[in-house]
C-alpha positions as CSV (number, residue, x, y, z in Angstrom):
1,X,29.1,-14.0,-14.6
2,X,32.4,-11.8,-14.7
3,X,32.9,-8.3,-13.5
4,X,33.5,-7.3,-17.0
5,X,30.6,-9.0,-18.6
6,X,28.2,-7.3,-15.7
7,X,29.3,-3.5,-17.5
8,X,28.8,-2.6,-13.6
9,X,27.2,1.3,-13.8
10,X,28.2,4.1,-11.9
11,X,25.7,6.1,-13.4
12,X,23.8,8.6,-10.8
13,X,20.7,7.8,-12.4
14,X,18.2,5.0,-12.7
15,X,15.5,4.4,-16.0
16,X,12.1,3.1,-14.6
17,X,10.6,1.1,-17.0
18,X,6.9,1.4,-16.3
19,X,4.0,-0.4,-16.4
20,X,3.3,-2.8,-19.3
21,X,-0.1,-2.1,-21.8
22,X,-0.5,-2.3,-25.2
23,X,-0.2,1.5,-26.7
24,X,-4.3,2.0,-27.6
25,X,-5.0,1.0,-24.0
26,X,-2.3,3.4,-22.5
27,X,-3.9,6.8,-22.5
28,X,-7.4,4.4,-20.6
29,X,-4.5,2.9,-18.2
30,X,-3.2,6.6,-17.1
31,X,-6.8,7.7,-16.7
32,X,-7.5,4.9,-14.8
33,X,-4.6,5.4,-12.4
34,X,-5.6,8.8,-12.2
35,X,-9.1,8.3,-11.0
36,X,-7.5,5.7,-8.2
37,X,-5.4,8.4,-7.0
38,X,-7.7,11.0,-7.1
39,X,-10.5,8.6,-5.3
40,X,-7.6,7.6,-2.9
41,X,-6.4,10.6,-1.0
42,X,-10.0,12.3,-1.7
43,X,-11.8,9.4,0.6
44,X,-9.1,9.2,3.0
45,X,-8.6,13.0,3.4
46,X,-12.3,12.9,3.8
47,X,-12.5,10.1,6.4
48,X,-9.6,11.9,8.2
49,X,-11.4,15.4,8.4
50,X,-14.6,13.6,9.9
51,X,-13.0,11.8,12.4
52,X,-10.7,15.1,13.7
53,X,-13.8,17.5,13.4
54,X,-16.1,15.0,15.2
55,X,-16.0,14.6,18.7
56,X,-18.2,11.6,18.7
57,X,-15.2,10.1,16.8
58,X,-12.2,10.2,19.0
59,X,-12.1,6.9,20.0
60,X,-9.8,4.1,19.8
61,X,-11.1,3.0,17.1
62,X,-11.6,6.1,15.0
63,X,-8.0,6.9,15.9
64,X,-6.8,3.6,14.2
65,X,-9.2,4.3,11.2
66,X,-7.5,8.2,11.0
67,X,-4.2,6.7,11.2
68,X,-5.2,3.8,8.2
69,X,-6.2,6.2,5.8
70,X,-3.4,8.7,6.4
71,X,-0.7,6.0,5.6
72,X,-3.2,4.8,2.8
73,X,-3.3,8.7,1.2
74,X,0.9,8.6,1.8
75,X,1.8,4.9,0.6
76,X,-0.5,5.6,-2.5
77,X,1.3,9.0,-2.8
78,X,5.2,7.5,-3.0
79,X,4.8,6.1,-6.2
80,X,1.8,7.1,-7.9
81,X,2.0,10.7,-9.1
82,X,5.6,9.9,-10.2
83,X,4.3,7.2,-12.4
84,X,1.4,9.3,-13.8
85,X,4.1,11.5,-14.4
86,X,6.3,9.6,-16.6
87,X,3.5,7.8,-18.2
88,X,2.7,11.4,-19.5
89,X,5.9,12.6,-20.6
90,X,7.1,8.8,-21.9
91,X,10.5,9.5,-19.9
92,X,11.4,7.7,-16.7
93,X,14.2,8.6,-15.5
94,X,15.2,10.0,-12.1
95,X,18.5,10.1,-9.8
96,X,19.8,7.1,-7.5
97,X,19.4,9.2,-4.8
98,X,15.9,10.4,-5.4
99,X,15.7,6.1,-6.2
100,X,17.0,5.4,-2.7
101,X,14.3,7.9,-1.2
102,X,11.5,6.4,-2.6
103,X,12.3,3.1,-1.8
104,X,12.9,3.6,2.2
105,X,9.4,6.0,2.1
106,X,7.6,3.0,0.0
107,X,9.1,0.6,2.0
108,X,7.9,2.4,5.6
109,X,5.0,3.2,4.9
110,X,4.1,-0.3,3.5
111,X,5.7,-2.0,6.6
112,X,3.8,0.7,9.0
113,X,0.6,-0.3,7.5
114,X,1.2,-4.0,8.1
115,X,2.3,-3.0,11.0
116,X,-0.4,-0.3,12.3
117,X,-2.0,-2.7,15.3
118,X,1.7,-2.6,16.7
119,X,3.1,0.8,16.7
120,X,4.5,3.6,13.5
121,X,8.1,4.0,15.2
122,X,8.2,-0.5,14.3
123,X,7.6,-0.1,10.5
124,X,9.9,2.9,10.2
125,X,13.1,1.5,11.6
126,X,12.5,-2.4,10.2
127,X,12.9,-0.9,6.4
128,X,16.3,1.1,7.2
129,X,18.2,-2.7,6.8
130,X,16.2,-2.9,3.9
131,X,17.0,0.4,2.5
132,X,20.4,0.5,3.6
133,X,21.3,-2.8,2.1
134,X,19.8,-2.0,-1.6
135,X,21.4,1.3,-2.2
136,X,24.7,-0.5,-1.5
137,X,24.1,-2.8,-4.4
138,X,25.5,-1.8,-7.9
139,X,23.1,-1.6,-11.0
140,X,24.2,-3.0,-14.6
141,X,24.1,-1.1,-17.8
142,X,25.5,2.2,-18.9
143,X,22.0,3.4,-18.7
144,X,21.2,1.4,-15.1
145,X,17.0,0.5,-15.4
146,X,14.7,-1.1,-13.2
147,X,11.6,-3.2,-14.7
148,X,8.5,-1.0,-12.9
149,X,7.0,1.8,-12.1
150,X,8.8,2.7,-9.0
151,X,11.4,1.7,-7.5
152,X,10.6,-1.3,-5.2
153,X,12.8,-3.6,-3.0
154,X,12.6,-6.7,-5.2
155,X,13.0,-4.7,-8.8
156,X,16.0,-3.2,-7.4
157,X,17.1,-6.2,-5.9
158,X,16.6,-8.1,-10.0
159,X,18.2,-5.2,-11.7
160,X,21.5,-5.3,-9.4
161,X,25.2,-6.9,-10.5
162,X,26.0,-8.4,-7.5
163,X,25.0,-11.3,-5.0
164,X,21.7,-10.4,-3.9
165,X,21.4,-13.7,-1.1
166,X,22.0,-11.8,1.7
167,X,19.5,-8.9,1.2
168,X,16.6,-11.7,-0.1
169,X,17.3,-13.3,3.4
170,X,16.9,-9.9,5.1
171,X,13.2,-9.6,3.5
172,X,12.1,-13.2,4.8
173,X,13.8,-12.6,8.2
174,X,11.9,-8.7,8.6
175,X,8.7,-10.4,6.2
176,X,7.8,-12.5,9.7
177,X,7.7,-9.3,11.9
178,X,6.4,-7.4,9.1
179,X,3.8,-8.9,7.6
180,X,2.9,-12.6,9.4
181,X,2.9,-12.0,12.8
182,X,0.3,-9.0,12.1
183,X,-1.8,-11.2,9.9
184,X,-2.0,-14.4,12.4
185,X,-2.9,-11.6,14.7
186,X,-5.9,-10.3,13.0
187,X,-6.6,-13.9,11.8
188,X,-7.1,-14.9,15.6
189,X,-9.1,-11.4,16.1
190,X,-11.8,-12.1,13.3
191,X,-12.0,-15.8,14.8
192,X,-12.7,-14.3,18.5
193,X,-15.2,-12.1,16.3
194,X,-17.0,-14.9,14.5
195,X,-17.3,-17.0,17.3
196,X,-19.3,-14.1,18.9
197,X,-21.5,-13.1,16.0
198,X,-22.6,-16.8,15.7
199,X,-24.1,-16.5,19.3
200,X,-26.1,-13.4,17.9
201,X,-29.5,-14.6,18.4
202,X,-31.2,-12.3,15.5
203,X,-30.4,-13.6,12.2
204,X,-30.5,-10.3,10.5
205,X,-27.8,-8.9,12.6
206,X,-25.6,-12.5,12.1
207,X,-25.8,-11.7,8.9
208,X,-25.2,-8.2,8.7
209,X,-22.2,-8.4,10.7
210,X,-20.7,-11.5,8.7
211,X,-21.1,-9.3,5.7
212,X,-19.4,-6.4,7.2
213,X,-16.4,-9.1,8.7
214,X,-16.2,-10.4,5.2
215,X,-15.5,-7.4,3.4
216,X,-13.1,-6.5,5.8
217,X,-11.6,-9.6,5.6
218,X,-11.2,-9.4,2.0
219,X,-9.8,-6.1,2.2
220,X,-6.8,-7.7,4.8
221,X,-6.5,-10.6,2.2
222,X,-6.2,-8.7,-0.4
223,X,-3.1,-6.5,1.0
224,X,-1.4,-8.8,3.1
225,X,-1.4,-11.8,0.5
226,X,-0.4,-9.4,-2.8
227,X,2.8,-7.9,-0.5
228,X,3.7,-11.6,0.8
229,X,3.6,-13.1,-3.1
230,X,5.9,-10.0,-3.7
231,X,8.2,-9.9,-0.9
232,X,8.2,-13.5,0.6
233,X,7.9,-15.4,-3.2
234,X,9.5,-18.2,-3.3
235,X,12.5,-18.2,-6.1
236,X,10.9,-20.3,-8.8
237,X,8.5,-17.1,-9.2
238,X,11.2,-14.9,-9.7
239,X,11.3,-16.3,-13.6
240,X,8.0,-14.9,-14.4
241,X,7.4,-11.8,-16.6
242,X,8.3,-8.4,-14.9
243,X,4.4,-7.2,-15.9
244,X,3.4,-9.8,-13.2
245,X,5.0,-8.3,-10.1
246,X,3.7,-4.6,-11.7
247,X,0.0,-6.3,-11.9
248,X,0.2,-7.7,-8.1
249,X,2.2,-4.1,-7.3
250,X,-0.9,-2.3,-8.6
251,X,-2.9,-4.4,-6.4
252,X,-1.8,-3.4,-3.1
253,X,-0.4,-0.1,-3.9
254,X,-3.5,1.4,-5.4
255,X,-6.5,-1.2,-5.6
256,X,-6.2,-1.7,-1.2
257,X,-5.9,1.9,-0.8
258,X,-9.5,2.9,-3.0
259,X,-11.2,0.3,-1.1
260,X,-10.0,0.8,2.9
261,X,-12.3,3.9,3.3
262,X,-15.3,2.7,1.3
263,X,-15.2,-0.4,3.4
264,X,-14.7,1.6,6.8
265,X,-16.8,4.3,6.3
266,X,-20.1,3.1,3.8
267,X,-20.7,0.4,6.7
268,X,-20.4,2.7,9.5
269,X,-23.3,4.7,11.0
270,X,-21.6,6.9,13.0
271,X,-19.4,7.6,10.2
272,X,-22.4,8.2,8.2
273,X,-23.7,10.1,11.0
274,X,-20.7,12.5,11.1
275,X,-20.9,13.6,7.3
276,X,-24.2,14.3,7.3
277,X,-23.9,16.7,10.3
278,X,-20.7,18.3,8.7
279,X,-23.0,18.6,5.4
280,X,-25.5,20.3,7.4
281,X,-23.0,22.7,9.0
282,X,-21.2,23.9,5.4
283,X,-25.1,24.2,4.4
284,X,-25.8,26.6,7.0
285,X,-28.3,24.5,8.5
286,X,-28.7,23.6,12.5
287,X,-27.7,19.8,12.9
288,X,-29.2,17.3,15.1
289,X,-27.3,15.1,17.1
290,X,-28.1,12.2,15.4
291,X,-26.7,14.0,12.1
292,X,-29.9,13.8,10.5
């Protein structure tokens, strides 16, 4: 394809084109989206405030959990509100610059969540390449538009006039780092941990921790295989409808986020333990130390 024929933009803004539902089911899809966000930073600023008020809770452990469902409350909040937004006024459009933002913030707080066993400062600077390299790229169209409801490294990559080679070989090379290393890691960890709930000798508590492993388990499935078919699909996928990607999108961006403190908190006694004893202390009440 020519230069001409691209109609190469230099327009200072980008149109987002949304998510994908047939108008009756619209106003049920924003109100659904709503209730996700709502649920979202509501359970992780909840599991947050428990773990900082309670001493019992500073531990290793806890720490990890606090820092999980801070990144959960911010990766959710990227993209979210902004979508609710436009879904609301039916107009979508915002600058390249305010484009560019959102797509380093997505992209680092996605990758720091992959990332989280290893270290914050890690997913942070392995999405500046990323960034960098897409905010380079020209956009086609008088009126430049990217098929979804943010903007996200592999819609912008779709809607640009230009080679996009280099920048897809920049997500596989950073997608190792980024996203399979940490999941053969916590595939090996839940193996160690199977192994030693299979010498349990109580069958109650074999099964009561495999059914705690497995929703976890499902949980780390569930984000780390919807971002892999996103970022690290191979090109024959890149053919199928735009309201696939959004559909898989949805799935880690809001769907992982609800479910990470349900799973780590409704399982968790000491958790359990902690929120009745704050209960107790707005209540006016003397708590035990058990938090009963």
């Amino acid at each position: 394809m020519s230069a001409s024929s691209r109609n190469e933009s230099a327009s200072s803004h980008v149109e987002l084109l949304g998510l994908w539902a047939p108008p009756a089911l619209r106003p049920l899809l924003w109100a659904s989206l709503l209730l996700a966000y709502a649920a979202t930073v509501l359970g992780n600023g909840a599991l947050v405030a428990l773990i900082a008020l309670d001493r019992r809770l500073h531990r290793p452990m806890y720490r990890l959990l606090s820092n999980l469902a801070l990144l959960d409350a911010a990766y959710v909040s990227t993209a979210l509100p902004q979508a609710l937004a436009h879904m609301a006024s039916r107009r979508a459009r915002l600058s390249r610059a305010r484009c560019g933002a959102q797509l380093y913030v997505g992209l680092s707080l996605g990758s720091c969540e992959a990332l989280l066993l290893a270290a914050w400062t890690l997913g942070l600077a392995l999405s500046v390449p990323h960034a960098v390299a897409a905010l380079r790229l020209p956009l086609c169209g008088a009126r430049p538009a990217v098929d979804h409801f943010f903007c996200e490294l592999p819609a912008v990559l779709n809607a640009a006039c230009a080679d996009t080679a280099a920048n897809r070989r920049l997500v596989y090379a950073l997608g190792v780092p980024i996203l399979l290393l940490p999941l053969a890691f916590i595939v090996a960890s839940y193996a160690l941990i199977l192994a030693a709930v299979r010498r349990l000798r109580s069958a109650q508590s074999r099964r009561k921790a495999l059914s705690t492993c497995g929703a976890h388990l499902a949980v780390v499935g569930l984000f780390y295989g919807t971002v892999s078919a996103e970022y690290l699909r191979p090109r024959a996928s890149r053919a199928l409808p735009a309201r696939h990607h959004k559909l898989v999108a949805v799935l880690y961006l809001v769907v992982t986020p609800v479910l990470n403190p349900l799973i780590y908190s409704l399982r968790n006694r000491e958790v359990h333990a902690a929120a009745r004893f704050a209960l107790a202390r707005m209540q006016g009440t003397r708590p035990t130390l058990d938090g009963s």
